[in-house]
C-alpha positions as a printed Julia matrix, in Angstrom:
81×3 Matrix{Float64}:
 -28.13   -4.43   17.37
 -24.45   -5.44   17.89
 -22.33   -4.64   20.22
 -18.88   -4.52   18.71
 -17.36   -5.63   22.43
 -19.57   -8.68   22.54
 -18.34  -10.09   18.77
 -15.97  -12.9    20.22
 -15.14  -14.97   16.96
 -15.83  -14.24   13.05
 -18.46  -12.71   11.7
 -20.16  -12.01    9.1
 -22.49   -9.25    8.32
 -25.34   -9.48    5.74
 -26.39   -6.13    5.67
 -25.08   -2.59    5.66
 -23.09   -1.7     8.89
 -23.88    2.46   10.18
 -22.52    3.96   13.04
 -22.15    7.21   14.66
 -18.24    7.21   15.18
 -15.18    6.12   13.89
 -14.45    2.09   12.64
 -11.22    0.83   13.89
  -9.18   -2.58   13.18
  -7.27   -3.6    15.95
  -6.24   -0.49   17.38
  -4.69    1.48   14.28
  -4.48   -0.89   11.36
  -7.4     0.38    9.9
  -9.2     3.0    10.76
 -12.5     5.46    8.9
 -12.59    8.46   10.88
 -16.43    9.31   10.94
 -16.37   12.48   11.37
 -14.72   13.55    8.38
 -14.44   10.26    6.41
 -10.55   10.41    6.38
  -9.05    6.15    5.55
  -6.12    5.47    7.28
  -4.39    2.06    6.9
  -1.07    1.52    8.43
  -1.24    3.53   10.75
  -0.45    6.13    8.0
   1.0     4.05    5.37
  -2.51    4.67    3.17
  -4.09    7.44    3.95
  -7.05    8.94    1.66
  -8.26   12.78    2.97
 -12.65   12.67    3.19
 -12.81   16.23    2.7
 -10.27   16.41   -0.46
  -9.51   12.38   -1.75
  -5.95   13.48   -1.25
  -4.09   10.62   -0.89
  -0.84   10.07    0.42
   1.36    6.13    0.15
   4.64    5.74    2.55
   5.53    3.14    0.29
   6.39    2.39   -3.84
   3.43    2.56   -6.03
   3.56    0.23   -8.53
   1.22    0.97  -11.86
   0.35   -1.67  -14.29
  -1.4    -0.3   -17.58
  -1.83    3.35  -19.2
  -1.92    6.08  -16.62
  -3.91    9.64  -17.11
  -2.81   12.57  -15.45
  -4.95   16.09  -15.05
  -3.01   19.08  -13.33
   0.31   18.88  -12.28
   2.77   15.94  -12.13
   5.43   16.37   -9.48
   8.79   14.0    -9.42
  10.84   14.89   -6.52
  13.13   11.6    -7.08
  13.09   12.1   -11.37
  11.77    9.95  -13.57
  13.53    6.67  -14.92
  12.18    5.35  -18.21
């Protein structure tokens, strides 16, 4: 076993990683909550609900290709062609 406080340089890992609690990247950058399985990347730039897959972007999404959509489509800002 690995101590996450005594990694001191790159590394990498072969395997499968488990743990009991949450995985952080330097403080808030990245975080799996593991308690509910909620992704946050910003902080809260990229978020992805565990319980729902809701996901939420603070930025522009950019789509290259066909896009499908199932239930509702909502366009606060309108839609530009």
């Amino acid at each position: 076993m690995i101590l996450a406080s005594g990694i001191q340089a790159a590394t990498t890992i072969g395997s499968n990683i488990a743990t009991g609690g949450n995985i952080t990247v330097n403080t808030d950058r990245f975080v799996v909550t593991g308690s509910n399985g909620n992704l946050n990347i910003g902080p809260n730039t990229f978020t992805v609900a565990g319980a729902t897959g809701n996901t939420v972007i603070a930025g522009s999404l950019t789509v290259t290709g066909a896009q499908t959509f199932t239930g509702a489509l909502y366009a606060d800002g309108g839609v530009d062609r």
